[in-house]
C-alpha positions, -999 to +999 in steps of 0.1 A: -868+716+430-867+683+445-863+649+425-889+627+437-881+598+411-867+566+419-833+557+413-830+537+380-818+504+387-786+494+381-772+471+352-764+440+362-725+429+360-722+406+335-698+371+349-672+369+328-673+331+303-640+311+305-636+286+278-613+254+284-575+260+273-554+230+283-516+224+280-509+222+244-511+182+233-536+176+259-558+145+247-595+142+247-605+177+261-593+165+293-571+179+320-555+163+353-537+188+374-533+192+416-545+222+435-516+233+445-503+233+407-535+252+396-526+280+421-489+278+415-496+286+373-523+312+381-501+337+403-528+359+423-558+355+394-588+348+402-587+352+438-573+385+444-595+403+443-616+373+439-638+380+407-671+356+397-667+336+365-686+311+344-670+281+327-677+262+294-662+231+309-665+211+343-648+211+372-638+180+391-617+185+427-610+160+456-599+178+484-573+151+501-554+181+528-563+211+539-597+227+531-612+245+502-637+274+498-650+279+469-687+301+459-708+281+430-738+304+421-728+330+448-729+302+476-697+294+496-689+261+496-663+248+522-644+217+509-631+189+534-607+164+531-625+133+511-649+160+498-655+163+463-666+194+443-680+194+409-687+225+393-709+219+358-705+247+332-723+276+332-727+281+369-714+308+386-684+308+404-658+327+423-626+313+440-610+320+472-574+322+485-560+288+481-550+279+514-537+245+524-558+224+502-544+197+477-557+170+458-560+165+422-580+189+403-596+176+366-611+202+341-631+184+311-650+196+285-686+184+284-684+159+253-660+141+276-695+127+291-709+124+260-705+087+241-699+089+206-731+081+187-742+048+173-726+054+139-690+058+151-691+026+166-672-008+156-695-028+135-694-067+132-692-081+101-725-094+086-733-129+094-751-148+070-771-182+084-758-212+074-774-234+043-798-259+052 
């Protein structure tokens, strides 16, 4: 007998969420790091094999040497010196080998952008108009 069905579709791969972990005692949800450090603490993860990921926090790199390739929603993005790339949270992304490149590398959390409201604010004292 012959099966004349259709394959069933696969399941999609789910991308993996990170969540921000800075150093311990690092103010303000906000972390300032090179490159080349990034690469140096992470060993081989996440580019070999290079896996996708999404993150809950943003990522801020200057490329200043070297050049970096990195895939944001399953497009590769090649990095040149003077170049920026900011990757928002939520997007998919995947990193490549790290090469030569080197610049500084910040990783924020999204209420970094995100002024305090009205109420937290300093408030003047009162004035009061003077008597006539």
């Amino acid at each position: 007998m012959v099966d004349k069905r259709h394959p069933r579709p696969t399941e999609p791969v789910a991308v993996p969420l990170y969540g921000f972990q800075p150093p311990v005692g690092t103010p303000y949800g906000l972390e300032v790091i090179t490159v080349e450090d990034f690469f140096a603490q992470h060993d081989a993860w996440p580019w070999d094999p290079p896996r996708p990921g999404r993150a809950t926090f943003h990522y801020l790199i200057l490329v200043t040497e070297g050049e970096l390739r990195h895939d944001v929603d399953h497009v590769t993005r090649t990095v040149a010196p003077g170049q920026w790339l900011w990757v928002r949270p939520g997007h998919a992304q995947c990193w490549h080998p790290p090469g030569a490149a080197r610049g500084p590398f910040i990783l924020f959390e999204p209420e970094v952008l995100t002024p305090p409201p009205p109420a937290s604010w300093p408030r003047s004292p009162p004035t009061t108009a003077p008597p006539c």
